[in-house]
Each structure stands twice: as C-alpha cells, then as structure tokens.
Backbone as CSV, one residue per row, in Angstrom:
resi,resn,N_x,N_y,N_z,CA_x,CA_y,CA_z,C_x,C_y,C_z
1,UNK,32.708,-20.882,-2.629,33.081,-20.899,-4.027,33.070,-19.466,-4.546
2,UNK,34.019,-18.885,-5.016,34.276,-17.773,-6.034,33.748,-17.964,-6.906
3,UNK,33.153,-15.953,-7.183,32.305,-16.134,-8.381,33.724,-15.466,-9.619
4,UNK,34.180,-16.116,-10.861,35.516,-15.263,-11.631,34.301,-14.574,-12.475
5,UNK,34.573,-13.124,-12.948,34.455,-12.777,-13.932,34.612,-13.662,-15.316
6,UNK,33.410,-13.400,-16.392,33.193,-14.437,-17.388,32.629,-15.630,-17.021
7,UNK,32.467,-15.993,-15.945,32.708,-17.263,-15.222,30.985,-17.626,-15.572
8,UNK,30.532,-19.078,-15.446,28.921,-19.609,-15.481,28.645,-18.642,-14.502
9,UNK,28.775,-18.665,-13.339,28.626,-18.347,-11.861,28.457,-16.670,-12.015
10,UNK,28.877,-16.249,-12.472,28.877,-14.349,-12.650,28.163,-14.253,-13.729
11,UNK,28.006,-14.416,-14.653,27.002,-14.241,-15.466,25.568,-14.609,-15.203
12,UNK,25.548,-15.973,-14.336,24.065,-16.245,-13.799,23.404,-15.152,-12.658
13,UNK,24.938,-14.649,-11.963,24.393,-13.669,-10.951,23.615,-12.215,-11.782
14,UNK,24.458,-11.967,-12.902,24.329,-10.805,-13.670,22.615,-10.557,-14.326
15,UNK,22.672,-12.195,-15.148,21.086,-12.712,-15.808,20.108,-12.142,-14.257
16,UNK,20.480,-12.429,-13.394,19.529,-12.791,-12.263,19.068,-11.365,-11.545
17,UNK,20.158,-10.839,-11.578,20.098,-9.098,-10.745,19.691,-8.450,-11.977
18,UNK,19.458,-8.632,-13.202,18.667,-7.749,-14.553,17.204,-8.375,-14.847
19,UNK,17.111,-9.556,-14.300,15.841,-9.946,-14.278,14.990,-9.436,-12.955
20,UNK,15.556,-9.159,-12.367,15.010,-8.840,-10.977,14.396,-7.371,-10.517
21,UNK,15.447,-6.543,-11.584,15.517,-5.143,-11.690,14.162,-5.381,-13.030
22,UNK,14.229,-5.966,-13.563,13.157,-5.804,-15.306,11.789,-6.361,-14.452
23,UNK,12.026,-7.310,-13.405,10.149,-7.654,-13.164,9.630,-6.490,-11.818
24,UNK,10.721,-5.615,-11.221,10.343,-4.592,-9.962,9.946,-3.462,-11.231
25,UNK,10.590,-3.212,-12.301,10.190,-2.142,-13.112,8.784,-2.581,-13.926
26,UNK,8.372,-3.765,-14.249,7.523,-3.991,-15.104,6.217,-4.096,-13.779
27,UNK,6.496,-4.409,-12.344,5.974,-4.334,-11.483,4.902,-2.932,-11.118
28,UNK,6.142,-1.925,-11.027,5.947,-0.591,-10.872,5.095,0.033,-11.989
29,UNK,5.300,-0.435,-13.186,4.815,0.024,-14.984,3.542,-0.581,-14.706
30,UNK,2.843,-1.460,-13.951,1.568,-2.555,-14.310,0.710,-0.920,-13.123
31,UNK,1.367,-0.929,-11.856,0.668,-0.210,-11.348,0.787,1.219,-11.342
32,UNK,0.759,1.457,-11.845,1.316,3.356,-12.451,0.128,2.978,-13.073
33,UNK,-0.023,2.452,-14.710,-1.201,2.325,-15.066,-2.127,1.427,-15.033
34,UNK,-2.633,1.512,-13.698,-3.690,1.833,-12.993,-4.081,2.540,-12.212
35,UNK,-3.210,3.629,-12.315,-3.471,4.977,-11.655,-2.870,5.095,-10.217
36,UNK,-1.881,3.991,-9.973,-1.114,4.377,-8.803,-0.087,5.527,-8.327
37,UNK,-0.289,6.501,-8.322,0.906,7.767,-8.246,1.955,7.432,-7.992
38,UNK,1.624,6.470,-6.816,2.916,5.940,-5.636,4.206,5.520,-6.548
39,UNK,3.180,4.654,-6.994,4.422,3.467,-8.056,5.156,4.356,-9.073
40,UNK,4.125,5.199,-9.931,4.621,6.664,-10.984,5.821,7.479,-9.931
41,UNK,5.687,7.244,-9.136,6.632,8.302,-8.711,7.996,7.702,-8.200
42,UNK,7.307,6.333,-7.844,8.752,5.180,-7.557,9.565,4.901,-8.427
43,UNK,8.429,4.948,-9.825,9.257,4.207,-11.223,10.212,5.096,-11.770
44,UNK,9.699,7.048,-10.768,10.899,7.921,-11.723,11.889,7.250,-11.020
45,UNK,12.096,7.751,-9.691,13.071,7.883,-8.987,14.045,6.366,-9.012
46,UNK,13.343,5.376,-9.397,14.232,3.617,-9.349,14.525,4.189,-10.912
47,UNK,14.262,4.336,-11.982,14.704,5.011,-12.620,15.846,5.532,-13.339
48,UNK,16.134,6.681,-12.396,17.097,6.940,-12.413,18.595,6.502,-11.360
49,UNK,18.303,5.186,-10.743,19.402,5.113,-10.277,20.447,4.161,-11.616
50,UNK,21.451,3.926,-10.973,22.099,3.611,-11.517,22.090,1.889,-11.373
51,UNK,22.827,1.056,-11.853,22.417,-0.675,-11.982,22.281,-1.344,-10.411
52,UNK,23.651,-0.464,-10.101,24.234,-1.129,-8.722,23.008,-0.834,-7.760
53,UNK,22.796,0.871,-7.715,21.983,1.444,-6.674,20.400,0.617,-6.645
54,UNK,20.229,0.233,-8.277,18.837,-0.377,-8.332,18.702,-1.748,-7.637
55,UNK,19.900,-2.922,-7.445,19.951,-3.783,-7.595,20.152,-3.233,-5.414
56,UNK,20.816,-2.521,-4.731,20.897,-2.261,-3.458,19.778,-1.895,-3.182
57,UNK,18.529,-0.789,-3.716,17.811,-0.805,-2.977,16.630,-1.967,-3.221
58,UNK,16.600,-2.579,-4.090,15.679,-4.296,-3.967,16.012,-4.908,-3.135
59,UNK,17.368,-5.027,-2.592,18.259,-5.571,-1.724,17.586,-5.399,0.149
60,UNK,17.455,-3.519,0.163,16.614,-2.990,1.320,15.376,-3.356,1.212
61,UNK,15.038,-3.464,0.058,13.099,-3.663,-0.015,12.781,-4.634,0.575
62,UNK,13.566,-5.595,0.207,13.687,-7.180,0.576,14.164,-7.809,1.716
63,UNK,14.862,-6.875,2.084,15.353,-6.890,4.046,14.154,-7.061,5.169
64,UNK,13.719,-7.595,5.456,12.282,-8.332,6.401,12.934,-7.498,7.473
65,UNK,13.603,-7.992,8.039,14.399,-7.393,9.381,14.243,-5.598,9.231
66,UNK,14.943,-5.213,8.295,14.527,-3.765,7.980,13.612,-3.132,7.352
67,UNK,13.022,-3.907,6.962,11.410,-3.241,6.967,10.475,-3.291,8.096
68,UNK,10.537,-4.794,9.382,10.467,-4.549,10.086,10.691,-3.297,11.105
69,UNK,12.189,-2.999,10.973,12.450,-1.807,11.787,11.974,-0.324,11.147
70,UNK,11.979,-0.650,10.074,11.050,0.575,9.506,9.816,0.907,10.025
71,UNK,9.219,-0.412,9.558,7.499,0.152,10.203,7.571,0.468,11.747
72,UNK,8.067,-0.342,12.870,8.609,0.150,14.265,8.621,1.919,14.323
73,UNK,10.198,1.931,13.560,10.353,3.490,13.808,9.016,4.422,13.238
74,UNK,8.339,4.162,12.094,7.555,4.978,11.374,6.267,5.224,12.064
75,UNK,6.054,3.969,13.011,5.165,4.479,13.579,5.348,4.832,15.134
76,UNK,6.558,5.233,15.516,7.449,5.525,16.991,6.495,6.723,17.106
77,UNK,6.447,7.161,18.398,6.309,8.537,18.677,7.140,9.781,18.347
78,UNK,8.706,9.474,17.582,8.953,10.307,17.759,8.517,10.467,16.105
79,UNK,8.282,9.733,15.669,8.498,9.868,13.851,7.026,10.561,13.943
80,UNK,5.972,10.123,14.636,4.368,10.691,14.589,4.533,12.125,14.833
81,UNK,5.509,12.834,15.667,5.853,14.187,16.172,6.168,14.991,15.115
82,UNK,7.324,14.070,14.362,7.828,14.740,13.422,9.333,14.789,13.431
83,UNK,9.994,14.547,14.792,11.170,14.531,15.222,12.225,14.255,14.190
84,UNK,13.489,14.405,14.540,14.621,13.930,13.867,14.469,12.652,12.821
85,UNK,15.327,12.745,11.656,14.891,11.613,10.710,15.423,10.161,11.319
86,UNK,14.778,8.815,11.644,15.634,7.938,11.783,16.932,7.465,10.664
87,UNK,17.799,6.954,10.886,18.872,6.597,9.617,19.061,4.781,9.722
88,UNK,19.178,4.071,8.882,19.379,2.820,9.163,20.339,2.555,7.956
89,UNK,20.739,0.942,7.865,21.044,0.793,7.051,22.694,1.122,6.057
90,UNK,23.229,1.827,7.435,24.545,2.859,7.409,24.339,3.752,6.754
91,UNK,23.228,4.544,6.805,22.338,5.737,6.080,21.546,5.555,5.068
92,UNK,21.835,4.363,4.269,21.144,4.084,2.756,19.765,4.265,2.751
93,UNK,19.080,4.240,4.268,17.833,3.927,4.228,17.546,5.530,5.226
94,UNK,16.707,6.277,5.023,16.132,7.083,5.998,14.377,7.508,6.335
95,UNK,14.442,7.650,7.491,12.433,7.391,7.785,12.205,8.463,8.372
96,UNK,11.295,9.600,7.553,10.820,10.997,8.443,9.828,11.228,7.686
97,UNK,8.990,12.036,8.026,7.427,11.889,8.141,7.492,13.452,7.329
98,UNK,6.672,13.524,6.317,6.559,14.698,5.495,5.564,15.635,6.446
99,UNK,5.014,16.891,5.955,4.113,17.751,6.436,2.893,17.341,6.030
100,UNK,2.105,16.538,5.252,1.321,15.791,5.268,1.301,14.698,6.234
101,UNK,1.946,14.675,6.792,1.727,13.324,7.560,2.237,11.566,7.072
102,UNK,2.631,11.660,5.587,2.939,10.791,5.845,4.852,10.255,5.633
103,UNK,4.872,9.144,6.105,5.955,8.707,6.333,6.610,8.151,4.659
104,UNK,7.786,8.780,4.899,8.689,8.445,3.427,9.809,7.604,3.438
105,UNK,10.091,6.963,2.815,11.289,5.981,3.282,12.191,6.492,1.834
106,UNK,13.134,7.202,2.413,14.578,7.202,1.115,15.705,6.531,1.335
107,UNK,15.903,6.427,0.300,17.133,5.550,0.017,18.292,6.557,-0.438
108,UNK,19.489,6.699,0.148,20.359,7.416,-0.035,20.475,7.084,-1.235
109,UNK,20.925,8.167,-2.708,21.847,7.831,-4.190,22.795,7.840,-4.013
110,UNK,23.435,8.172,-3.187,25.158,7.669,-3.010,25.521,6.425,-2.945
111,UNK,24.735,5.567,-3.011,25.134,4.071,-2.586,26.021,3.586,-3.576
112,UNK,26.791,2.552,-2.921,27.535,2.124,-4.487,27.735,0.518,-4.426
C-alpha cells in the first residue's frame, strides 16, 4: 500500500517520526541533566541535524544488526591499534578510536 501525500497514512508516518525524534531529544535532555556529558554532547550534535538526518540516524541507532557490527569492529584488533576507520552503513556510520582510547561512532551529515 502507498503512502499519498496528505494522505491518513503520511501524516501518521510524519506524527510518528516527530514523536520519535521529541522522546530521543527529551531522552538525551533527562540525561544531560544529570550530569551526563555524553548525552550533552549528543543532544548538540542530534541537534543540529536536520529532520531527515535526525530521523536516519534513530534509524542506525536502532539497527541491532549494526550495532551489532559495531561493537564487533570496536572492539577488533585493528580498531584497539588504532588502525584505519571502519565505514558501514554506505559510510553514514563510521568507527575509530580517538587518542584517548575511546571508540566514537559518527554518523556522516551528508545523509539525506
């Protein structure tokens, strides 16, 4: 079944991907204050993406399979070395290990 523009069906998708994006932000807002940096620093960067990009990377967050392969690669030998960044995801997603040691997962902003 096609979803038409205007349609019940596109608007429920629309309600649904702004509710989804409003409880990962109110998510991120609960733990920031409580002093989570992590989340403060997630909430800039989700932030500033744009509707689509916000609504793609919930999309990756939510990928079992690729978070699976995330944690795999992140904790590979070559990612512990420091080696080349892994890319997944047709780049959207990338896994390389800062000079602290720990492992960062970005999400390309080009996404569309």
């Amino acid at each position: 079944m096609q979803c038409r523009p205007g349609s019940a069906q596109a608007d429920d998708s629309l309600v649904s991907q702004t509710s989804r994006i409003a409880e990962y932000q109110a998510y991120l807002a609960m733990k920031s204050a409580q002093g989570d940096e992590q989340a403060k620093e997630t909430a800039q960067g989700f932030s500033a993406l744009s509707t689509t990009q916000k609504s793609r990377f919930l999309d990756l967050l939510e990928d079992r399979s690729l978070m699976t392969k995330f944690f795999e690669t992140a904790e590979s030998a070559a990612a512990v070395a420091g080696t080349t960044p892994a890319v997944m995801a047709g780049g959207d997603v990338v896994v390389e290990r800062e000079s602290a040691g720990a492992v960062v997962l970005g999400v390309n902003r080009a996404v569309t």
